[in-house]
C-alpha positions in Angstrom: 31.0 4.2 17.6 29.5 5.7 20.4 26.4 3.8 21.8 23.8 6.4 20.3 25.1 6.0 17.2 24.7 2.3 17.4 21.4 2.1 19.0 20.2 4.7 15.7 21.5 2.0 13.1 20.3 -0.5 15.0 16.4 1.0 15.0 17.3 2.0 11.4 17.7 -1.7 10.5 14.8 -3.2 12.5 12.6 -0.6 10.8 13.9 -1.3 7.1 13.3 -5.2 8.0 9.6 -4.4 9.1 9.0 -2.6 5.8 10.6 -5.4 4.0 8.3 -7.8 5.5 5.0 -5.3 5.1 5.8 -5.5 1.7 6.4 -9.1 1.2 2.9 -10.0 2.8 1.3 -7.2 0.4 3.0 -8.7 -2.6 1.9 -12.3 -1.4 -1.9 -11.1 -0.9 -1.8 -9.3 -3.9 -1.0 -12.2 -5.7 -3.4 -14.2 -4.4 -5.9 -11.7 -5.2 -5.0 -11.9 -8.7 -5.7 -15.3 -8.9 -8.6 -15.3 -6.8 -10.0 -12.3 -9.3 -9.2 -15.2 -12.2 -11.1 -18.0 -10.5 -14.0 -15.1 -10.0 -13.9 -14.3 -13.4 -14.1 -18.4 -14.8 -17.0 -19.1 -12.2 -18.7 -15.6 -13.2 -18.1 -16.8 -16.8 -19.9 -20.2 -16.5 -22.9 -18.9 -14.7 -23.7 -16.5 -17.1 -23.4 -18.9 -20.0 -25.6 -20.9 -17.7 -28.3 -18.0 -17.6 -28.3 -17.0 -21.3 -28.4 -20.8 -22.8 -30.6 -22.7 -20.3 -33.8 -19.8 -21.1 -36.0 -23.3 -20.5 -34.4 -24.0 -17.0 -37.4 -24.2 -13.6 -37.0 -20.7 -12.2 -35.3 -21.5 -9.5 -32.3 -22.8 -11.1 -32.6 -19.4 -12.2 -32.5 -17.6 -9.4 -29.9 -19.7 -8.0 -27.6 -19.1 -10.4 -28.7 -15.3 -10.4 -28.4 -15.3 -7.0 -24.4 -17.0 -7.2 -23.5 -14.7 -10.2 -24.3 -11.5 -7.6 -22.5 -13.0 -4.8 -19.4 -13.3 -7.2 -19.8 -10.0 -8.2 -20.0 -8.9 -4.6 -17.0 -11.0 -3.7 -14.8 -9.3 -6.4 -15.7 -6.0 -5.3 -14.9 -6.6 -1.8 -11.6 -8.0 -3.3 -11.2 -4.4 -5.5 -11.5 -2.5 -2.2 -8.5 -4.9 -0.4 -6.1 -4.4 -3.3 -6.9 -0.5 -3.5 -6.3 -0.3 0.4 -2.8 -2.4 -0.2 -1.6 -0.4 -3.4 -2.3 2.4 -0.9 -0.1 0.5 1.7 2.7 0.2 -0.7 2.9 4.2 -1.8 2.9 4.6 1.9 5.7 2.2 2.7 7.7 3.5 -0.3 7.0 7.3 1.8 8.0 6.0 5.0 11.9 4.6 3.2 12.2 7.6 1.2 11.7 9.8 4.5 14.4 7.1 6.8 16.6 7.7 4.1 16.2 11.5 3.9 16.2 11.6 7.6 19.0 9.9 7.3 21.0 12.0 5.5 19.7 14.9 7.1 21.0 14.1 10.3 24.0 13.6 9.0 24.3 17.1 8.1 23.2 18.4 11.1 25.3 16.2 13.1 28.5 18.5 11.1 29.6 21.4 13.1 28.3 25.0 11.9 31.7 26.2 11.6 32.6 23.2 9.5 29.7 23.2 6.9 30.7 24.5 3.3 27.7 26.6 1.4 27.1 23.6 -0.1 26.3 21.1 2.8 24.4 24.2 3.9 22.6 24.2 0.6 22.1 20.7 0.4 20.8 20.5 4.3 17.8 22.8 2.8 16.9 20.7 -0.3 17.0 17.6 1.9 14.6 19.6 4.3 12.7 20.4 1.2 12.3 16.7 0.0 11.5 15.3 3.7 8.8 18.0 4.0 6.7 17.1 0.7 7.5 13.5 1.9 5.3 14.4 5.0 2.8 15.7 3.1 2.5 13.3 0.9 2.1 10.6 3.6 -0.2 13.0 5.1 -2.6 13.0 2.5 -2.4 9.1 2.1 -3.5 8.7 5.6 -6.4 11.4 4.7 -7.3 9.0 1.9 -7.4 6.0 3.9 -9.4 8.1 6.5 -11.8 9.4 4.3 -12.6 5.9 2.4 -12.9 4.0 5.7 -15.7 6.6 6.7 -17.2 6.5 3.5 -17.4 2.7 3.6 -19.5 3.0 7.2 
């Protein structure tokens, strides 16, 4: 293979194993939001047990455990806003292999002579096109999300 060729698989490779480990560290932190959102949701569940049967309590056990109960709440919702940012990552990482692999096969039909391509490569060149361009878009509008949630969170 000619050393272009190689150098191409080889980026191809290193940027399918960078993917691969993006998405292994979202999966992990998902997961361990999950059961973060379950330990939330026992400690949320105790104190409000604690608030509804202890009506005789001083007030500032009260408010303590008023005062806890909000910051769990607080905590889960800063939780919610991490997983929606990394279920965004993922539909973006799923964009960025779908468009390797259409750039992929793109290039391969454009690396075929004009003379040699059938109607059909030529055809199938244009769909390809087609797909890698809503691709884009898509990806586009995922980064306009992000954008436009990060401002709104300032």
């Amino acid at each position: 293979l000619p050393t272009w060729k190689r150098t191409l698989a080889r980026r191809t490779r290193e940027s399918q194993m960078k993917r691969f480990c993006r998405a292994q560290a979202i999966q992990r932190r998902l997961e361990e939001i999950e059961v973060t959102f379950r330990e939330l949701e026992q400690q949320g569940t105790k104190l409000e047990k604690l608030l509804r049967d202890e009506n005789d309590s001083l007030a500032d056990q009260h408010t303590q455990w008023t005062n806890q109960l909000l910051y769990l709440v607080q905590k889960k919702n800063n939780l919610m806003t991490e997983e929606s940012d990394l279920m965004i990552a993922v539909q973006e990482l799923k964009l960025e292999e779908q468009q390797c692999q259409l750039d992929e096969k793109l290039r391969s039909y454009m690396n075929k002579e004009d003379a040699l391509k059938t109607p059909e490569d030529e055809k199938a060149e244009q769909e390809i096109l087609k797909q890698l361009v809503e691709v884009v878009n898509k990806r586009n509008i995922l980064i306009q999300l992000q954008e436009e949630k990060r401002l709104s969170e300032l």
